[in-house]
N, CA, C and O atoms as CSV, one atom per row, in Angstrom:
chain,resi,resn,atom,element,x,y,z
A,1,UNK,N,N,0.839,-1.177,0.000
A,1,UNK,CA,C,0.000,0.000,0.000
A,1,UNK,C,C,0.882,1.237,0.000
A,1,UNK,O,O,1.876,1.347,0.718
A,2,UNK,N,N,0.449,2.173,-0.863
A,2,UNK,CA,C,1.038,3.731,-0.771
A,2,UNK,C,C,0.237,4.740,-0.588
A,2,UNK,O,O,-0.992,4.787,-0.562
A,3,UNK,N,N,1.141,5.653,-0.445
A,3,UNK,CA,C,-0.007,7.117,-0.217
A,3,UNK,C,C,0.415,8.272,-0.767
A,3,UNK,O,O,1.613,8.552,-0.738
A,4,UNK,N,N,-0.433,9.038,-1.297
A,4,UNK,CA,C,0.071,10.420,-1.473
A,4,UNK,C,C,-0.594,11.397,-0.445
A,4,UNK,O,O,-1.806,11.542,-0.285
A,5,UNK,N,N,0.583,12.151,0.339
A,5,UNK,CA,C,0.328,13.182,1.485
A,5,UNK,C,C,0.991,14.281,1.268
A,5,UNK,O,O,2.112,14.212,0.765
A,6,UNK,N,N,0.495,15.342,1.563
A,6,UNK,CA,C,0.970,16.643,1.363
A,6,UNK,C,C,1.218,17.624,2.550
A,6,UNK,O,O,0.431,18.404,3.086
A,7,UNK,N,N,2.886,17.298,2.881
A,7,UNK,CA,C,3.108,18.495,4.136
A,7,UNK,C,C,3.824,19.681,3.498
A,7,UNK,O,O,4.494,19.715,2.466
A,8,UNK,N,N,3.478,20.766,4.475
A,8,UNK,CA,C,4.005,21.928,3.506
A,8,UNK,C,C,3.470,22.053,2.640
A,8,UNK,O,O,2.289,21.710,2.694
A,9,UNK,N,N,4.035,22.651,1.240
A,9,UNK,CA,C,3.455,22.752,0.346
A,9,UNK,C,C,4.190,21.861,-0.782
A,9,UNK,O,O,4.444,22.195,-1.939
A,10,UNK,N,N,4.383,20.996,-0.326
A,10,UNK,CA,C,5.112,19.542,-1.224
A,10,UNK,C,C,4.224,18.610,-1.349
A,10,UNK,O,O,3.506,18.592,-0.350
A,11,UNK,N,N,3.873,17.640,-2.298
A,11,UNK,CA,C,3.990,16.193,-2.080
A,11,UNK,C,C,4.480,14.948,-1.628
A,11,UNK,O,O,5.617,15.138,-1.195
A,12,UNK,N,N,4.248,14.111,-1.555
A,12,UNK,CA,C,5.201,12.748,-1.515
A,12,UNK,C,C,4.400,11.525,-1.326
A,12,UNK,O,O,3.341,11.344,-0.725
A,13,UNK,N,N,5.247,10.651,-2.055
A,13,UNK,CA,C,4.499,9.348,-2.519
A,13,UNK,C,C,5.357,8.847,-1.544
A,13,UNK,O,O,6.456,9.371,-1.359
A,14,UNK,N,N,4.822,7.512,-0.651
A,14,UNK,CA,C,5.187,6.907,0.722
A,14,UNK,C,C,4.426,5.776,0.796
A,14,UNK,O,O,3.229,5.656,0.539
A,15,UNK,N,N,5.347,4.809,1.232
A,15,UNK,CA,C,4.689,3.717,1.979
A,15,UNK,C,C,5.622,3.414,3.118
A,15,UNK,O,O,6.442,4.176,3.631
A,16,UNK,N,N,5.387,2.327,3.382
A,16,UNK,CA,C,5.613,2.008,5.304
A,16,UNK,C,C,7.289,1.904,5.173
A,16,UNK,O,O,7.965,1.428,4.260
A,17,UNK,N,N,7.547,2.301,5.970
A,17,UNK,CA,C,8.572,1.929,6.515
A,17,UNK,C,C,10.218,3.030,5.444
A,17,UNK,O,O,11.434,2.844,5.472
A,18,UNK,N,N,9.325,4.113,4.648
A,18,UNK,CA,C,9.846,4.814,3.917
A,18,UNK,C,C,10.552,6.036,4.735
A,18,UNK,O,O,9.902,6.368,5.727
A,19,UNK,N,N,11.653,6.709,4.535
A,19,UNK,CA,C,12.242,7.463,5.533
A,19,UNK,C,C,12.655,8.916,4.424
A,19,UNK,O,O,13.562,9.012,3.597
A,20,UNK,N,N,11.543,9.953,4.837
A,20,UNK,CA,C,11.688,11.068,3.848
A,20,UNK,C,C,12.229,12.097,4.588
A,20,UNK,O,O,11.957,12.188,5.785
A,21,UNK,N,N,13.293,13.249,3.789
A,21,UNK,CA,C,13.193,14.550,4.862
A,21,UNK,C,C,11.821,15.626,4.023
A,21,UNK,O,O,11.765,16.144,2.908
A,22,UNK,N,N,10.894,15.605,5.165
A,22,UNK,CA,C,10.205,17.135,4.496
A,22,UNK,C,C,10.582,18.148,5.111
A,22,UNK,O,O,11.426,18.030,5.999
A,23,UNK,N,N,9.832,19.868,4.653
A,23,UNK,CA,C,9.546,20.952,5.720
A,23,UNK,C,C,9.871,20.922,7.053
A,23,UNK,O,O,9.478,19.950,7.697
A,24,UNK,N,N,10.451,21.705,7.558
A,24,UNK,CA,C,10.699,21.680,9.212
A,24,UNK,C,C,9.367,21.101,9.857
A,24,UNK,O,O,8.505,20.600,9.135
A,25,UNK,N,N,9.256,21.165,10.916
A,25,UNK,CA,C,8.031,20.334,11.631
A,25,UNK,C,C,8.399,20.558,13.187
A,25,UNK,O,O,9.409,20.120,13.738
A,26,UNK,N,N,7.253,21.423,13.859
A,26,UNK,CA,C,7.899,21.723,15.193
A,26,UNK,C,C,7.101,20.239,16.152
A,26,UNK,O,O,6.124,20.138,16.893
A,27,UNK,N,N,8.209,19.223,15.595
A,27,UNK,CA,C,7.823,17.971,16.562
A,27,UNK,C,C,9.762,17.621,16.774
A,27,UNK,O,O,10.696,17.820,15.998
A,28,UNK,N,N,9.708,16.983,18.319
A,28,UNK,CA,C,11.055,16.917,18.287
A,28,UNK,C,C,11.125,15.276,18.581
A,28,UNK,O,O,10.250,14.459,18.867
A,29,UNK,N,N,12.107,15.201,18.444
A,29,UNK,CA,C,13.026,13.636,18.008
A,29,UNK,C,C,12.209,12.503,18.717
A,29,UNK,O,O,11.718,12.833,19.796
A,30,UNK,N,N,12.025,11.468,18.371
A,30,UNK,CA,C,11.306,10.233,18.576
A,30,UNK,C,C,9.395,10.519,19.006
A,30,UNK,O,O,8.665,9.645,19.475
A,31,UNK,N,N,9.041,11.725,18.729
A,31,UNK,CA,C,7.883,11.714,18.579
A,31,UNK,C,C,6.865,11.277,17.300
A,31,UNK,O,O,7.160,10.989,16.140
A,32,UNK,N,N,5.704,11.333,17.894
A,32,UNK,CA,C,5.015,10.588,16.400
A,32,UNK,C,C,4.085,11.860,15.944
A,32,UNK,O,O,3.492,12.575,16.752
A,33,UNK,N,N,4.058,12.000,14.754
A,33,UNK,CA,C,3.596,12.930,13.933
A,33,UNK,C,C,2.089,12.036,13.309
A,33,UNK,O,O,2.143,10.812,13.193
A,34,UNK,N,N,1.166,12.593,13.049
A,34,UNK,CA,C,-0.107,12.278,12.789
A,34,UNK,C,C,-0.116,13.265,10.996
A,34,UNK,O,O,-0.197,14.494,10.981
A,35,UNK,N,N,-0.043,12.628,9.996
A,35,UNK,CA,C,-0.404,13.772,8.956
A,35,UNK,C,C,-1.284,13.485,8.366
A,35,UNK,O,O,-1.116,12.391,7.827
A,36,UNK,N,N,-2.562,14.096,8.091
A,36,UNK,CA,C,-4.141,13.663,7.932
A,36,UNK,C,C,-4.344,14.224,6.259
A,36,UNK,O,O,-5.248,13.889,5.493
A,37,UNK,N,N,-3.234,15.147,5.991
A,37,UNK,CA,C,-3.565,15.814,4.002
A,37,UNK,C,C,-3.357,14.241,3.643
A,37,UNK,O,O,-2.154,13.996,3.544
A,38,UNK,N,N,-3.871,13.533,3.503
A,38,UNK,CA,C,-4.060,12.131,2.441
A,38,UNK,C,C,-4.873,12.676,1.185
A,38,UNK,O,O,-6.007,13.151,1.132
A,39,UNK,N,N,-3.883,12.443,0.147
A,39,UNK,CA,C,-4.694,12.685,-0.990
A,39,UNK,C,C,-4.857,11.798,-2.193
A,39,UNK,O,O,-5.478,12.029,-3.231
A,40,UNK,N,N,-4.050,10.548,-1.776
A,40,UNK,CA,C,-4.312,9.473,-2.496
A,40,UNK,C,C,-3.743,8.627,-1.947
A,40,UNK,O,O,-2.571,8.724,-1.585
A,41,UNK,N,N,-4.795,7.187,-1.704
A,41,UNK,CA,C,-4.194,5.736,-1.355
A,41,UNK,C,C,-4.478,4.778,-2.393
A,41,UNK,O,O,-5.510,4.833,-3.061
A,42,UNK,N,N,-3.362,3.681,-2.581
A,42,UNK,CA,C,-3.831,2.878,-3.364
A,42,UNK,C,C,-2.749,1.437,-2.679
A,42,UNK,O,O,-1.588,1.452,-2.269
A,43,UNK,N,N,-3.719,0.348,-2.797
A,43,UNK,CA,C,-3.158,-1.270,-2.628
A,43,UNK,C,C,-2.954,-1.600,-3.571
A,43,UNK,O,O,-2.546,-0.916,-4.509
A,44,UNK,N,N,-3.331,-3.434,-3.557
A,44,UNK,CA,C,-3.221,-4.105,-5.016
A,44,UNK,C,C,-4.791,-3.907,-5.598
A,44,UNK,O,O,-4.840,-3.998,-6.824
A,45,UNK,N,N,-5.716,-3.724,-5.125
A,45,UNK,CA,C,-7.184,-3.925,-5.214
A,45,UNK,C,C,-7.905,-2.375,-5.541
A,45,UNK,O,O,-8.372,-2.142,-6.656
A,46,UNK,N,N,-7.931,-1.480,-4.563
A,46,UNK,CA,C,-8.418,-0.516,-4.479
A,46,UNK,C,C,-7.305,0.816,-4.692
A,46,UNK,O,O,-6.234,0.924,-4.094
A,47,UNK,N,N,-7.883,1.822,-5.744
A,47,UNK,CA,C,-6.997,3.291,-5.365
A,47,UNK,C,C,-8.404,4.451,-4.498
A,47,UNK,O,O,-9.584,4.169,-4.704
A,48,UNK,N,N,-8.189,5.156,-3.974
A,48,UNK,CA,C,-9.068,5.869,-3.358
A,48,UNK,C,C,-8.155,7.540,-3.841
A,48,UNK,O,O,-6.971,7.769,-4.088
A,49,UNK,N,N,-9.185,8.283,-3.812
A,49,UNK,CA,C,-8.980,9.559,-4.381
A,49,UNK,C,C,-9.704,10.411,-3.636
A,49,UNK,O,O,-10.920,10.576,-3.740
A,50,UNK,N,N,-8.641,11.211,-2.532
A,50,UNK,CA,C,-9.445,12.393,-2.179
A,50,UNK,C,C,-9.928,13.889,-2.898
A,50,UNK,O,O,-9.275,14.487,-3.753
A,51,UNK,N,N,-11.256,14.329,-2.315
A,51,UNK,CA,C,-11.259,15.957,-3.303
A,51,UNK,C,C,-11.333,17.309,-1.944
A,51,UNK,O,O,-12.358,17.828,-1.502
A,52,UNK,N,N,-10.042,17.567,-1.580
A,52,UNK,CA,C,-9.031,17.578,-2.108
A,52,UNK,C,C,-8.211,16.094,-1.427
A,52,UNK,O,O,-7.538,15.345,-2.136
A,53,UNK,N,N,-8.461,15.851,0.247
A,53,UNK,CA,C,-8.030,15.161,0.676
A,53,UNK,C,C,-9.289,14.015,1.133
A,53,UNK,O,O,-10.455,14.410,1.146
A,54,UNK,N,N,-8.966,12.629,1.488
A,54,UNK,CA,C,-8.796,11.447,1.807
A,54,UNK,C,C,-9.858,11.726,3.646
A,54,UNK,O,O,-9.036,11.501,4.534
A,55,UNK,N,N,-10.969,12.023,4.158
A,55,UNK,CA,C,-11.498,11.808,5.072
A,55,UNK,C,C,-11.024,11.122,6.451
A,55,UNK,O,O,-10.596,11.484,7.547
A,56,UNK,N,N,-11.355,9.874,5.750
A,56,UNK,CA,C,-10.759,8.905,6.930
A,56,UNK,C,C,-9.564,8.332,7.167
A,56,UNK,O,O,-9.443,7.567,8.123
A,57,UNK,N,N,-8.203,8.701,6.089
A,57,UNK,CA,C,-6.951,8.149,6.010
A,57,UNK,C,C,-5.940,9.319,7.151
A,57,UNK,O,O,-6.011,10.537,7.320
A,58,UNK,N,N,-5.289,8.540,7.592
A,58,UNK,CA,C,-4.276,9.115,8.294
A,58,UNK,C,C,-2.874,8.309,8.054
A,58,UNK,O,O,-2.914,7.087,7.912
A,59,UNK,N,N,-1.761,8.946,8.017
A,59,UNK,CA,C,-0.444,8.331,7.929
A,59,UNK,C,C,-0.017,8.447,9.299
A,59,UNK,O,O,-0.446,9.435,9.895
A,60,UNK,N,N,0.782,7.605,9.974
A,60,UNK,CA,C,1.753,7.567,11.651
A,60,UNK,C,C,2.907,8.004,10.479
A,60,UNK,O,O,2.790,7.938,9.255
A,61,UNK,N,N,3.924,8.419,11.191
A,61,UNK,CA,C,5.158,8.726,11.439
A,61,UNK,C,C,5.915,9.170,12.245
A,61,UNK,O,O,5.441,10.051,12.961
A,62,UNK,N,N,7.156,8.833,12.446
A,62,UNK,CA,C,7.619,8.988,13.663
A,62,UNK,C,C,9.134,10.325,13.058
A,62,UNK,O,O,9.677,10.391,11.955
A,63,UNK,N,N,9.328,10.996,14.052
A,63,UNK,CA,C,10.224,12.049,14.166
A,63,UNK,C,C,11.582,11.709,14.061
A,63,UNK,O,O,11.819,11.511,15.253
A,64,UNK,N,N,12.930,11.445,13.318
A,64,UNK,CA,C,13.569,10.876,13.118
A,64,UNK,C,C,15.358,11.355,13.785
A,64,UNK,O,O,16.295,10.821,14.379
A,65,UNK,N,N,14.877,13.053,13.038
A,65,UNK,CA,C,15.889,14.148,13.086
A,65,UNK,C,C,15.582,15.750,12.470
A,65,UNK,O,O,15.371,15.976,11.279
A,66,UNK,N,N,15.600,16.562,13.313
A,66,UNK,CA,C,16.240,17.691,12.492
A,66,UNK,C,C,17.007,17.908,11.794
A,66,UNK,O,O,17.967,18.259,12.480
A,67,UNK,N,N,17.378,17.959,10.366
A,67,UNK,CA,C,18.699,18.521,9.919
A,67,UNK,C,C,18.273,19.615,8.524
A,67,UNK,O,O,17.297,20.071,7.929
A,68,UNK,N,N,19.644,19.632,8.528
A,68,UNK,CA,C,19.667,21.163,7.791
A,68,UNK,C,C,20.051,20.376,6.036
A,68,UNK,O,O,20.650,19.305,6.142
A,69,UNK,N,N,19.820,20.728,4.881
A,69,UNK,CA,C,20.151,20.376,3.556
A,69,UNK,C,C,21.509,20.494,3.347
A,69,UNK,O,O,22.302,20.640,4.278
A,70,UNK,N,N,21.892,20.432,1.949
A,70,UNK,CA,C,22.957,20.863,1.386
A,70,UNK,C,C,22.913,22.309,1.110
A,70,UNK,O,O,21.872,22.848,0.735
A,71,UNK,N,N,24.007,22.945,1.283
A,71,UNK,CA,C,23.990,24.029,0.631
A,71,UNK,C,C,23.943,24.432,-0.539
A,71,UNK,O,O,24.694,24.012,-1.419
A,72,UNK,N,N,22.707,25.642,-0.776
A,72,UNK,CA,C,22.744,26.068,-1.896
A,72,UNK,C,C,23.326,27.241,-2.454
A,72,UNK,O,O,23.059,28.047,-1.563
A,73,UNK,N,N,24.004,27.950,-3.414
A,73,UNK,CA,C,24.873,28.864,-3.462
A,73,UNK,C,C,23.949,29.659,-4.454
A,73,UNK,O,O,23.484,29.216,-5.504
A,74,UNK,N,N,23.789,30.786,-3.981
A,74,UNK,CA,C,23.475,31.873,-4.990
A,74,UNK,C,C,24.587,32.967,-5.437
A,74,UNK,O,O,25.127,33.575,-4.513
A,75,UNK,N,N,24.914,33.225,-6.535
A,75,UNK,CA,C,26.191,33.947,-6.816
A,75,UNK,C,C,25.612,35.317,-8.111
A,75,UNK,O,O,25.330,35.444,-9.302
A,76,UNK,N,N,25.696,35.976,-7.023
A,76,UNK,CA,C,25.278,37.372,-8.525
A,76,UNK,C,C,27.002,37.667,-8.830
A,76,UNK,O,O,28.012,37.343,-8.204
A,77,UNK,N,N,26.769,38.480,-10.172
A,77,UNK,CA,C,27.412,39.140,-10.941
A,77,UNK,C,C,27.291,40.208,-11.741
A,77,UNK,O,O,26.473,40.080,-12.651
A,78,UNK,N,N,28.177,41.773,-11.627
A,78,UNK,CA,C,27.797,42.580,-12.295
A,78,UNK,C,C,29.130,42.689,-13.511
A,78,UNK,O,O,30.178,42.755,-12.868
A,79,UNK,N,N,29.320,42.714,-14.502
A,79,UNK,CA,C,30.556,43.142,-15.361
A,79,UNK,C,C,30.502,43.588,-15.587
A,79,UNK,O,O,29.490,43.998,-16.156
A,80,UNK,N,N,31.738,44.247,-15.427
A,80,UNK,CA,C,32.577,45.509,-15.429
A,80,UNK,C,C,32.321,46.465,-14.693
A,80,UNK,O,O,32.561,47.612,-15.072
A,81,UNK,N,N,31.705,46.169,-13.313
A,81,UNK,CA,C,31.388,46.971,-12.086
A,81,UNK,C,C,31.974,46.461,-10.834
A,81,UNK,O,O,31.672,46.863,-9.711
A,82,UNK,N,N,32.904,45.474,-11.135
A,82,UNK,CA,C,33.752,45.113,-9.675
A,82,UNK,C,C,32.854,44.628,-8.790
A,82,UNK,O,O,33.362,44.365,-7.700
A,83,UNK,N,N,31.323,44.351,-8.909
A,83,UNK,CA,C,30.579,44.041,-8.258
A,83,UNK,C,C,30.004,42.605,-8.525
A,83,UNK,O,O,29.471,42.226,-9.568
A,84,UNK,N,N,30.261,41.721,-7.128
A,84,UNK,CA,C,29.681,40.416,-6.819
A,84,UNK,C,C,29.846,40.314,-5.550
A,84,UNK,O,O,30.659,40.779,-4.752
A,85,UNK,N,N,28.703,39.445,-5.463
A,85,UNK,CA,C,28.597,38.568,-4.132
A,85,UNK,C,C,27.769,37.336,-3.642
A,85,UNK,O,O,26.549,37.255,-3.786
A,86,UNK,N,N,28.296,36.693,-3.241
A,86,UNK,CA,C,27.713,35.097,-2.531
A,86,UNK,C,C,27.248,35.229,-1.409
A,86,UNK,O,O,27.706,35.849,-0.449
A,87,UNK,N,N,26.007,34.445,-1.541
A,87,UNK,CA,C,25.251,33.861,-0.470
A,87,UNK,C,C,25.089,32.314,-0.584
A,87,UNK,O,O,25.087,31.675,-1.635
A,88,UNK,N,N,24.928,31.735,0.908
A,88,UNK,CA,C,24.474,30.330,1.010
A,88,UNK,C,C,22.976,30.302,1.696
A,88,UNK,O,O,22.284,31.164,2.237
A,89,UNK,N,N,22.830,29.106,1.456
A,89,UNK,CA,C,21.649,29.001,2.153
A,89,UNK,C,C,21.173,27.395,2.472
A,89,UNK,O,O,21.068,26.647,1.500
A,90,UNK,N,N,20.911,26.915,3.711
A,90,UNK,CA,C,20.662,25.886,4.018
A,90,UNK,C,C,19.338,25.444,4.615
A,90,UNK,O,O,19.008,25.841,5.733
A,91,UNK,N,N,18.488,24.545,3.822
A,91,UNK,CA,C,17.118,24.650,4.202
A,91,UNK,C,C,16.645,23.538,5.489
A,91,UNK,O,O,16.904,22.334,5.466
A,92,UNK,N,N,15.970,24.181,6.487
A,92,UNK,CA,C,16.194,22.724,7.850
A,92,UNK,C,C,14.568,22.142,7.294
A,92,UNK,O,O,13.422,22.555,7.112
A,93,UNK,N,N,15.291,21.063,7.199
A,93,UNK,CA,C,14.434,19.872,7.286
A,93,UNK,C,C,13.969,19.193,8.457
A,93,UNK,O,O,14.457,19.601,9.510
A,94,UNK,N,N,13.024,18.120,8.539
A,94,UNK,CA,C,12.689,17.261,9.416
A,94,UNK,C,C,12.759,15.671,9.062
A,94,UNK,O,O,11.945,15.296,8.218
A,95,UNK,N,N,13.431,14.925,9.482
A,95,UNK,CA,C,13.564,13.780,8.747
A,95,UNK,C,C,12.449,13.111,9.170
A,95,UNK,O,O,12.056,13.281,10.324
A,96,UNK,N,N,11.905,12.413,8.458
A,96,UNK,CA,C,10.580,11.221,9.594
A,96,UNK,C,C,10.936,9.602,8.962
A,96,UNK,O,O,11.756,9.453,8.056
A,97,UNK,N,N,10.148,8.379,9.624
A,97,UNK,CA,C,9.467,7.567,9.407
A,97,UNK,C,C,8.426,7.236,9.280
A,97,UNK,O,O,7.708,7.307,10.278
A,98,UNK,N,N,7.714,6.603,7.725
A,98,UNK,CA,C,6.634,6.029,8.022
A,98,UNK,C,C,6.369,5.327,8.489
A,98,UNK,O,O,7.185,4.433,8.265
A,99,UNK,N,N,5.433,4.908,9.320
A,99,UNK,CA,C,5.447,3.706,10.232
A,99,UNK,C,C,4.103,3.034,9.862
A,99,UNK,O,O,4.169,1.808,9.950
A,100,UNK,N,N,2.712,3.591,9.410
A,100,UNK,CA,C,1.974,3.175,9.242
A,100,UNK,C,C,0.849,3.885,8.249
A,100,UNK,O,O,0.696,5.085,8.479
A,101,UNK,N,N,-0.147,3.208,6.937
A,101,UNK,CA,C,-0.835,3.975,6.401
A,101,UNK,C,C,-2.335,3.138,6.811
A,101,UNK,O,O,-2.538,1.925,6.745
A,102,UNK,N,N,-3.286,4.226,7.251
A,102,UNK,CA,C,-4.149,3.655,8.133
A,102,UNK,C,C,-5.487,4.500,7.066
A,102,UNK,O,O,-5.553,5.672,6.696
A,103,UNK,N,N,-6.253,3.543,6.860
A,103,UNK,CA,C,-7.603,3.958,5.831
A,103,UNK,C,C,-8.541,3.510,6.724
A,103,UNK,O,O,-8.473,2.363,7.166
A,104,UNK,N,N,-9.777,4.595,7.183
A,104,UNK,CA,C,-10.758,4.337,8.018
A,104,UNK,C,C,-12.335,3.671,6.363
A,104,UNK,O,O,-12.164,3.670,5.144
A,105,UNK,N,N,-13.175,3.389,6.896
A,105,UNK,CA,C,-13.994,3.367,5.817
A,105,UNK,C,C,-15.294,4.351,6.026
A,105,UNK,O,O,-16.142,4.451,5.139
């Protein structure tokens, strides 16, 4: 079974035991996160389609880590004005586990 859930303003396709980083998430380490945007489940038998989201589906996941991305480099340039400069930027994530995809009827 998989799911499509939407934290933040992302997607992601997931099933059990899948280990994603999304959006920060003010839950801290070994807690369980409840995320209810279900917007599509599907098994071998049935796909279900929420409008926008899924009613009775809920995903478990559990809180894994905070961490921060790779850095990304933004680099302007002016020529022939002696003018540049760099910035970084590192986006904090939340790592999780899925632990369970749970469809009410």
């Amino acid at each position: 079974m998989y799911a499509v859930i939407e934290v933040g303003a992302k997607q992601y396709v997931v099933k059990k035991d899948d280990i994603i980083d999304v959006e920060k998430q003010d839950a801290q380490k070994n807690k369980e996160l409840l995320l209810d945007k279900v917007l599509l489940t599907a098994d071998s038998e049935n796909i279900l389609i929420g409008q926008p989201y899924l009613k009775n589906a809920i995903v478990h996941a559990s809180v894994l880590d905070q961490v921060k991305s790779d850095k990304k480099i933004s680099f302007k340039y002016r020529r022939r004005k002696s003018s540049h400069w760099t910035k970084g930027h590192r986006q904090q994530l939340t790592r999780i586990k899925i632990k369970d995809i749970k469809v009410g009827k």
